[in-house]
C-alpha positions as CSV (number, residue, x, y, z in Angstrom):
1,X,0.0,0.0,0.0
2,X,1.6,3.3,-0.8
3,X,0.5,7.1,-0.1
4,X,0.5,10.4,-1.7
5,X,-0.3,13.8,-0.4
6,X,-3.2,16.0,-2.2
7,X,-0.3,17.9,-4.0
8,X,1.4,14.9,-5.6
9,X,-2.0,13.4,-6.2
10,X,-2.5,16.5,-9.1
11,X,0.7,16.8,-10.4
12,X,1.0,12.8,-11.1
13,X,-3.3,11.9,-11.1
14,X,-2.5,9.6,-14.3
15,X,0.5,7.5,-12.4
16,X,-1.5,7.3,-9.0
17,X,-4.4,5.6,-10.8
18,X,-2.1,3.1,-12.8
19,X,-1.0,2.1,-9.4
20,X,-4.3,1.5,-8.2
21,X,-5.6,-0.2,-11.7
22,X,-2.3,-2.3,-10.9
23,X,-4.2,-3.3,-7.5
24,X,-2.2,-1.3,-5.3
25,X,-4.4,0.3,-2.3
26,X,-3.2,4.6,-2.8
27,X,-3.9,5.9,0.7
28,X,-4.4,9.6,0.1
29,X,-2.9,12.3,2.8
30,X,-4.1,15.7,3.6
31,X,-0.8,17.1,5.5
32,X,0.4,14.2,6.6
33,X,-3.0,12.6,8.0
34,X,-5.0,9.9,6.0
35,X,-8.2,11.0,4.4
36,X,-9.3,8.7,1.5
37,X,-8.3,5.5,-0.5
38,X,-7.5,4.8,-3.9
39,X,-8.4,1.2,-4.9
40,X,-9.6,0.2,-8.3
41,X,-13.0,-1.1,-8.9
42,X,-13.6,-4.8,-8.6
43,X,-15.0,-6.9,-12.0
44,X,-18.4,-7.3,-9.8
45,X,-19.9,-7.3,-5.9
46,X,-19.5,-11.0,-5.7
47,X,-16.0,-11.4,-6.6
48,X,-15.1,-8.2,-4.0
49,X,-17.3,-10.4,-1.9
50,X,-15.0,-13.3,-2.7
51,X,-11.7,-11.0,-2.4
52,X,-12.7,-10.3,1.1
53,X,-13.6,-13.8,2.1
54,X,-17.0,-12.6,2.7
55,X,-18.3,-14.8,-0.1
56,X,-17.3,-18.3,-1.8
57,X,-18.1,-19.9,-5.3
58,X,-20.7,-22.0,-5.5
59,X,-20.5,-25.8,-5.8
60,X,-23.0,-25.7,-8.9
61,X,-22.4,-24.1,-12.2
62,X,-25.8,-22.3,-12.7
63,X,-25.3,-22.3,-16.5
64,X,-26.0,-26.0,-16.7
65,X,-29.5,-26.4,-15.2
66,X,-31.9,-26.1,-18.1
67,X,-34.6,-23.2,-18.4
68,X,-37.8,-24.4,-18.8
69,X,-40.4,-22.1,-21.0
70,X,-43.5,-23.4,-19.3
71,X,-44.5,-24.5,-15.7
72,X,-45.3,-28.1,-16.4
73,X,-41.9,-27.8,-17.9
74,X,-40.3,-26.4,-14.4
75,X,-42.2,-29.6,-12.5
76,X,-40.4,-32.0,-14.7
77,X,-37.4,-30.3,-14.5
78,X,-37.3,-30.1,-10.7
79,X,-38.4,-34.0,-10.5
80,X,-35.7,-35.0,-12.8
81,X,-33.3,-32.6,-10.7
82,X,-35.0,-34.7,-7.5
83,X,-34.2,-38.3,-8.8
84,X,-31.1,-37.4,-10.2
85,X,-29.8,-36.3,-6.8
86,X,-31.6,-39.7,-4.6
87,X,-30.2,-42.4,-6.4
């Protein structure tokens, strides 16, 4: 984690946010005292979420299970889903 005061912040904006597209954490100083952080933005919540340990990957790849277009469709679905899983 590196920091930069207020005054290098404008003279250099363009290398401080490389640093933090890089992943580095730019804590930002107002006379010597920490005001704000520099991060870049996670891809999405979930994997911050995931960064953190807050959050974990599933054990099931959503992508797979079929969509069904009608609800007789969804019952057969979920019963198929049911046996699968039993035996």
């Amino acid at each position: 984690m590196s920091t930069v005061g207020i005054r290098a912040l404008k003279q250099n904006a363009s290398a401080v946010v490389a640093e933090a597209v890089a992943g580095e954490t730019v804590t930002i100083t107002d006379r010597g005292r920490p005001v704000a952080q520099l991060t870049a933005i996670p891809a999405s919540r979930l994997q911050s979420l995931i960064d953190l340990g807050r959050a974990r990957v599933g054990r099931y790849d959503i992508t797979e299970i079929p969509v069904p277009t009608s609800d007789l469709a969804v019952t057969a679905a979920l019963l198929e889903m049911r046996n699968a899983e039993r035996y």
